[in-house]
VEXDRENPA-284480 format. One record per residue (C-alpha): residue in one letter; x, y, z. Coordinates in Angstrom, 1 decimal, always signed. Layout:
BEGIN
SITE rest     px     py     pz
SITE    A      X      Y      Z
...
This chain:
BEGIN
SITE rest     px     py     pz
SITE    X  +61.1   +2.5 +126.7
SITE    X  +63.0   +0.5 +129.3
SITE    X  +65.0   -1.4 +125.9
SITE    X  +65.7   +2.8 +124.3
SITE    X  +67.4   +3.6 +127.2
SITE    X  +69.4   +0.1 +127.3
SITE    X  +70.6   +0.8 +124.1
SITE    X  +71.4   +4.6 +124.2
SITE    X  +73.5   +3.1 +127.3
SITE    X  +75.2   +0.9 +125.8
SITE    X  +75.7   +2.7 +122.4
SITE    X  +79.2   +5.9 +122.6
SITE    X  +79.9   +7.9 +120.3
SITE    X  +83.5   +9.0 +120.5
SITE    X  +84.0  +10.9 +117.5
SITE    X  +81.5  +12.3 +114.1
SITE    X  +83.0  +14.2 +111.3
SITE    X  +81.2  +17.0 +108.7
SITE    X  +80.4  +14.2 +105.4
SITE    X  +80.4  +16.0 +102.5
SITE    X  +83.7  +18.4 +102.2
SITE    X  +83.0  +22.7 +102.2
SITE    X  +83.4  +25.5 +104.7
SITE    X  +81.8  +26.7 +107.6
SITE    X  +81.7  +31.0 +108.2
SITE    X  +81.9  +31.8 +111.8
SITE    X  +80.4  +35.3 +112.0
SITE    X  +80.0  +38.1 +114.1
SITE    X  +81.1  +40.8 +116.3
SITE    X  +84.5  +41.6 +118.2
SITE    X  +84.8  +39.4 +121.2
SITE    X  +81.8  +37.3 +120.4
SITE    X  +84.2  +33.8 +121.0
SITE    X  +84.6  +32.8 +117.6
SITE    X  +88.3  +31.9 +118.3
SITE    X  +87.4  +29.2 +121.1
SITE    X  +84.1  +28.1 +118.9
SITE    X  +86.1  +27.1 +116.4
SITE    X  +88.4  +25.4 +118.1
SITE    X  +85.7  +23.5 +119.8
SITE    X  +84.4  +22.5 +116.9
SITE    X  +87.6  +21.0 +115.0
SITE    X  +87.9  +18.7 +118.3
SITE    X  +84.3  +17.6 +118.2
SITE    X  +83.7  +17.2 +114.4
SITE    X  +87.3  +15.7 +113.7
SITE    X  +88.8  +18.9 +111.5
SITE    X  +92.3  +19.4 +111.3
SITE    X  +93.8  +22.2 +113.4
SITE    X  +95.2  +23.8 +110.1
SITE    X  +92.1  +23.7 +108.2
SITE    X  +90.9  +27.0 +110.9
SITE    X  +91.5  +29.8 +109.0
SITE    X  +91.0  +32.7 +111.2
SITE    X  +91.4  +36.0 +109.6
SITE    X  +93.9  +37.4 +111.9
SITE    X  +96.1  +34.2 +111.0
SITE    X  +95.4  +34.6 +107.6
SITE    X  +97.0  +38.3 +107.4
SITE    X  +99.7  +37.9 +110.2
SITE    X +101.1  +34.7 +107.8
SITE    X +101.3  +37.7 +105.3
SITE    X +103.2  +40.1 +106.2
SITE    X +105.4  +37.4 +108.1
SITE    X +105.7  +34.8 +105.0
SITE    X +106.8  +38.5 +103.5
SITE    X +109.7  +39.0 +105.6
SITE    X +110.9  +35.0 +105.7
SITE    X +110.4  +34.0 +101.9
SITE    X +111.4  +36.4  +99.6
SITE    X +109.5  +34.6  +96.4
SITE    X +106.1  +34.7  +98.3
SITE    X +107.3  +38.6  +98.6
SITE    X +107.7  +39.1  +95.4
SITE    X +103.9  +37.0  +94.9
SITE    X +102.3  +39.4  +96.7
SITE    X +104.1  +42.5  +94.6
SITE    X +103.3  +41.1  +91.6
SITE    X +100.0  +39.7  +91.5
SITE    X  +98.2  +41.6  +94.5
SITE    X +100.3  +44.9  +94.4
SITE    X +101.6  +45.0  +98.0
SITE    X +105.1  +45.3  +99.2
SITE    X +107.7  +46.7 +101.8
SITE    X +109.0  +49.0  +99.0
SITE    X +105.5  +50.5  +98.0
SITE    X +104.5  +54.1 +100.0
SITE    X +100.8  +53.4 +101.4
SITE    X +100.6  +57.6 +100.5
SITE    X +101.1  +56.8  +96.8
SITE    X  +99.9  +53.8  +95.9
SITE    X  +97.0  +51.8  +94.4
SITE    X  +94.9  +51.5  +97.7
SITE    X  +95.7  +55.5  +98.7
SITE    X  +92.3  +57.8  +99.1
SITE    X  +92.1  +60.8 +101.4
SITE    X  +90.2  +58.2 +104.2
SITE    X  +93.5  +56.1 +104.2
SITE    X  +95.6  +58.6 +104.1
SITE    X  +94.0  +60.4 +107.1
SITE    X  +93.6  +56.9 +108.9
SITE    X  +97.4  +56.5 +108.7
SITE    X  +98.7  +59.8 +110.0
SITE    X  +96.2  +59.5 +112.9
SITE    X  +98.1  +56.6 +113.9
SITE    X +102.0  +58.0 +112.9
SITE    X +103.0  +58.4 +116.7
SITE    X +102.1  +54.6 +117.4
SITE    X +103.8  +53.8 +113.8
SITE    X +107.0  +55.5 +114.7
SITE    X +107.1  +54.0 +118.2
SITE    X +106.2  +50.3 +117.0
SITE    X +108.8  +50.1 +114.2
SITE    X +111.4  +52.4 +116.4
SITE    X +112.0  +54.7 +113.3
SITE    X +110.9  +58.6 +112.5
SITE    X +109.3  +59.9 +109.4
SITE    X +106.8  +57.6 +108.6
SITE    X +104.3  +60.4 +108.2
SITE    X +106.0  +60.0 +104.6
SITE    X +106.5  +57.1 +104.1
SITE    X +104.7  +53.8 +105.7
SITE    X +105.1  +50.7 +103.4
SITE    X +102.1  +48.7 +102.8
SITE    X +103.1  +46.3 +104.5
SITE    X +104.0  +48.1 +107.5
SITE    X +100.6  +49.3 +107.8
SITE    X  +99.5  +45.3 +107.2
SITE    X +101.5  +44.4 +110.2
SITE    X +100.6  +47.6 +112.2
SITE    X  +97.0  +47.2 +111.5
SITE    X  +97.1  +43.5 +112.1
SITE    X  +98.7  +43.7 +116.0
SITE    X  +96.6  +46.2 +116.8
SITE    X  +93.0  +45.2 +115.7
SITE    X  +92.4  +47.4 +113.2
SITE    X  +91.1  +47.4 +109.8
SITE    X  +93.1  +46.7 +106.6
SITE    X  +91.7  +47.9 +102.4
SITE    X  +89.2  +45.4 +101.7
SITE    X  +91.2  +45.3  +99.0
SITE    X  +93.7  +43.2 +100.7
SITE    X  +91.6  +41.0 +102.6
SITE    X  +89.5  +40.0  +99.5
SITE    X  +93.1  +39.0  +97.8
SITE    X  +94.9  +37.2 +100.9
SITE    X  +91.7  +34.9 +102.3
SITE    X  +91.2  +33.8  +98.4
SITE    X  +94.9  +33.3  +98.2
SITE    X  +95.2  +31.4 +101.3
SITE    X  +92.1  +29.3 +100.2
SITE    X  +93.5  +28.5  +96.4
SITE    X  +97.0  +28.0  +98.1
SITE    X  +96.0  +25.3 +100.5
SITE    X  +94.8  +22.6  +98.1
SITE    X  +93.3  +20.6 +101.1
SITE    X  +90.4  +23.0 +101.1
SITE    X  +89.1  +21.2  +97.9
SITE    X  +89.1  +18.2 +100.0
SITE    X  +88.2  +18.3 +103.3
SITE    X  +86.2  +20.7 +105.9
SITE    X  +87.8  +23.9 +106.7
SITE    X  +86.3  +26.8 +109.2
SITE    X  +86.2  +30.5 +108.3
SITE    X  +86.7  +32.1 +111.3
SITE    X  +85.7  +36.3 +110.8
SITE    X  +85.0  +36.7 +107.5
SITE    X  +83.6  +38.2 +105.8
SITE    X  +82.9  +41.9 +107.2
SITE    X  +81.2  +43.6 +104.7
SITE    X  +78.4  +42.7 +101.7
SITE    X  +81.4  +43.7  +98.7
SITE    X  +83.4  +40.8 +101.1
SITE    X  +80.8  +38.6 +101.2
SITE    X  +79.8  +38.6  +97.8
SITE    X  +83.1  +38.9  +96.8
SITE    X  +83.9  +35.6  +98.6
SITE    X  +81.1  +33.6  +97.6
SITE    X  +81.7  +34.5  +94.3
SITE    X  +85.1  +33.0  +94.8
SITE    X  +83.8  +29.9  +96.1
SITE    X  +81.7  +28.8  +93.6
SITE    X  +84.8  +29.4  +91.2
SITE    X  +86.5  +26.7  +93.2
SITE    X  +83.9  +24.6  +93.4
SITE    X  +83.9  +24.8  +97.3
SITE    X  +80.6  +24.7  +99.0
SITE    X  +79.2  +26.6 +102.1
SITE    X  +78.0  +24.1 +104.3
SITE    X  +76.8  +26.7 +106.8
SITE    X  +76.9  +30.4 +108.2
SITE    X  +77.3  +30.3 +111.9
SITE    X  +76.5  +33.8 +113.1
SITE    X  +77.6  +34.5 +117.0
SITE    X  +76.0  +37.1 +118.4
SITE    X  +76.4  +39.0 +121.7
SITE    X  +75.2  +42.3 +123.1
SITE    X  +77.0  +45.8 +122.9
SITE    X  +77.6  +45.3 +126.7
SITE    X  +78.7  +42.1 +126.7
SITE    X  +81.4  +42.8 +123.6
SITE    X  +82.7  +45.8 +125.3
SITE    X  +82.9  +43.6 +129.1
SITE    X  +85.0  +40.8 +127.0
SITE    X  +87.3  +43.2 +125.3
SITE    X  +88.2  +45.0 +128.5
SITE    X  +88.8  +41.5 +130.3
SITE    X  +91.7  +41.0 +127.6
SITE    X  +93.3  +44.1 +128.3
SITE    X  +94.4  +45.3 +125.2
SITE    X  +95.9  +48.9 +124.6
SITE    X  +93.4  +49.2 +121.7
SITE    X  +90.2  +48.1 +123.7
SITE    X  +89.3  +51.6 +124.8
SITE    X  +85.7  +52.7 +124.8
SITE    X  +85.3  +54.6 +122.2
SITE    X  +87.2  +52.4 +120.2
SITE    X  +84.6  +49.7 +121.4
SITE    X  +81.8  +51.5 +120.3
SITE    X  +83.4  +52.1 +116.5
SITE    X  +83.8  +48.3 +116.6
SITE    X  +80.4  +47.3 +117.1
SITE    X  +79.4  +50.2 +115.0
SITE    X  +81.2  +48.7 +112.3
SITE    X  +79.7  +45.3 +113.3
SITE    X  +75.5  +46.7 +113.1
SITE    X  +76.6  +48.6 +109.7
SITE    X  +78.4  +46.3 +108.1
SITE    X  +79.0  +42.7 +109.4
SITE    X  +75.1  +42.1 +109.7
SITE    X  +74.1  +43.1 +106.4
SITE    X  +77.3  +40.5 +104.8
SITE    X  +75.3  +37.7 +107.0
SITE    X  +71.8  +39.2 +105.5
SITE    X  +73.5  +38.9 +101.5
SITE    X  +74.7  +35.5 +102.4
SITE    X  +71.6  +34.5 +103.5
SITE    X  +70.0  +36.2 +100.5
SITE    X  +72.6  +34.1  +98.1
SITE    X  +72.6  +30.7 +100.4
SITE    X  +68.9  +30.6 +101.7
SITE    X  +67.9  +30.9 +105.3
SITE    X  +68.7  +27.1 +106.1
SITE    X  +72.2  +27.7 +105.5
SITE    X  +72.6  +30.9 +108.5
SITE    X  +71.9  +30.0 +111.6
SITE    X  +72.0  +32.8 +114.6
SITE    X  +73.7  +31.8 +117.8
SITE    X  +73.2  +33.4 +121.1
SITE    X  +77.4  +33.7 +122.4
SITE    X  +76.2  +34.6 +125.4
SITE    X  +75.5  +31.5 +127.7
SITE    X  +77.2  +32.4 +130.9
SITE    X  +77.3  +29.1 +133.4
SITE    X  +78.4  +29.7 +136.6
SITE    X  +79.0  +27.1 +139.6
SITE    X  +77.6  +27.1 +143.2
SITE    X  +80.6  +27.8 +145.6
SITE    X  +80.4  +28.1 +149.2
SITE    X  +81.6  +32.0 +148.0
SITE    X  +79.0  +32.4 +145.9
SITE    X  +78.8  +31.5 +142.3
SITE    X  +82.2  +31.2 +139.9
SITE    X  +81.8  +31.9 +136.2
SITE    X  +82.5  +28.8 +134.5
SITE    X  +84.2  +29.7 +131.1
SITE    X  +84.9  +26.4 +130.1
SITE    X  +81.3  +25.4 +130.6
SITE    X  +79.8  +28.3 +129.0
SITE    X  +81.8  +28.2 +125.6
SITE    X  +80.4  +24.2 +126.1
SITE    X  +77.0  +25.8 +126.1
SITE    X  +77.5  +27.5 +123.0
SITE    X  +79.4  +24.8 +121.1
SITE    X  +76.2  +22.9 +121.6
SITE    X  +74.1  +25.9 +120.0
SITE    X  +76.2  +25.3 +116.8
SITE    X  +76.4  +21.2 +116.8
SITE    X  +72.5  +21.4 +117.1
SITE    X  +72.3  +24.0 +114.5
SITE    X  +74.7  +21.6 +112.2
SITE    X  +72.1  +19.4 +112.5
SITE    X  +74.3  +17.0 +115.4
SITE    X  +71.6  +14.7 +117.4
SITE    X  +71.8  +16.0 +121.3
SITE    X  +72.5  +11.9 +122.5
SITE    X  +75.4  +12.5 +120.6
SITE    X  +76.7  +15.7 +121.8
SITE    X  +76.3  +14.3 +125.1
SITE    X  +78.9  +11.8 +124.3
SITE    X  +81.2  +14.4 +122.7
SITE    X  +81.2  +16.5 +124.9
SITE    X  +82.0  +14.1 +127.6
SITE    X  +85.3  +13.0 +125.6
């Protein structure tokens, strides 16, 4: 025993990476951390900053890359059918559920892009952009298309280990991507899925403060999250088998012992849950304990 712990002392590990190349799907509802996880976990597993493809990235380098480079405009009008000249009321993604979604939001439209009458005409891509600031929901459509695009685009995906980060939402997503995957010869090394309480999703959002986080918005979100986001983690298990999805409990709130009282320790408690996932990946805990100390 005494000659174990000599040589766990004098052995550090300062750095592991993921062997085989592939993806890892983080999962789960609004607010649940997914953001910090991820970058947690390119720091501790040596993945490139770039190779975290969060879908909020993935559609705000859109509608952006639209604006800046007019031949990656005129990619998206003419192999995914989306463009600043194209009326989302007449179009191939238009259905009465859209179309009532839209004008819902034509107030907000009109005072975001400072211009009137866009009860007649929003562009798609206005409502990509629109959609994208302000948390909402785009065609599934257009996700399906853009994540595979990015993915095919960035030719480093074939080659290394890249992170998923909120996707997919939905079992047509889901199957849809891995689907996709296995065209590409990509593997899924592992479906993280973070999960967190209705309480605790809706006590995040309101912490960030954003003009979108109201309640009843809240409550649509992890609506949307029981109906549809569990069931795409449910197919993927289904399609990948049950060693492949782990759950992870997001919510490991540390706190420290002040002479006040106790502090909530964010740093510590996304620490906590970083662990959850290393372990679940299959790291030994001796050498999180070293990774997590550097």
């Amino acid at each position: 025993m005494d000659v174990q712990n000599r040589i766990k002392s004098l052995v550090h590990v300062e750095k592991v990476r993921v062997r085989d190349p592939g993806v890892i799907i983080l999962t789960g509802p609004s607010s649940c951390g997914k953001g910090e996880v991820a970058s947690a976990l390119c720091r501790t597993l040596s993945i490139r900053p770039e190779a975290h493809l969060s879908m909020g990235e993935i559609l705000r380098s859109t509608f952006r890359g639209a604006k800046e480079d007019p031949s990656f405009a005129e990619l998206l009008s003419s192999k995914y059918e989306l463009s600043a000249d194209t009326n989302i009321f007449d179009c191939v993604d238009t259905s009465e559920a859209l179309t009532k979604k839209v004008l819902s939001y034509q107030a907000q439209l009109e005072k975001y892009f400072n211009k009137t009458g866009m009860d007649k005409h929003t562009s798609q891509l206005e409502w990509l952009e629109f959609c994208t600031m302000n948390g909402l929901l785009v065609p599934n459509r257009w996700t399906e298309n853009f994540v595979a695009a990015h993915i095919e685009q960035a030719r480093s995906t074939r080659e290394e280990t890249f992170i998923l980060d909120g996707y997919p939402r939905t079992v047509r997503a889901a199957e849809h991507l891995l689907e996709f995957l296995e065209s590409m010869n990509i593997p899924v090394l592992a479906v993280m899925h973070l999960s967190i309480s209705r309480q605790e999703m809706m006590t995040r959002a309101q912490g960030r403060g954003r003009a979108d986080d109201d309640e009843e918005s809240l409550h649509k979100r992890f609506q949307f999250y029981i109906e549809n986001v569990q069931p795409s983690v449910d197919y993927m298990k289904t399609r990948l088998g049950s060693g492949r999805v782990s759950l992870i409990d997001a919510h490991q709130p540390v706190y420290d012992h002040t002479e006040d009282g106790p502090v909530f320790n964010l740093e510590a408690s996304i620490e906590a849950v970083v662990t959850s996932v290393m372990r679940a990946l299959g790291v030994p805990r001796v050498v999180l304990n070293d990774l997590l100390m550097n």
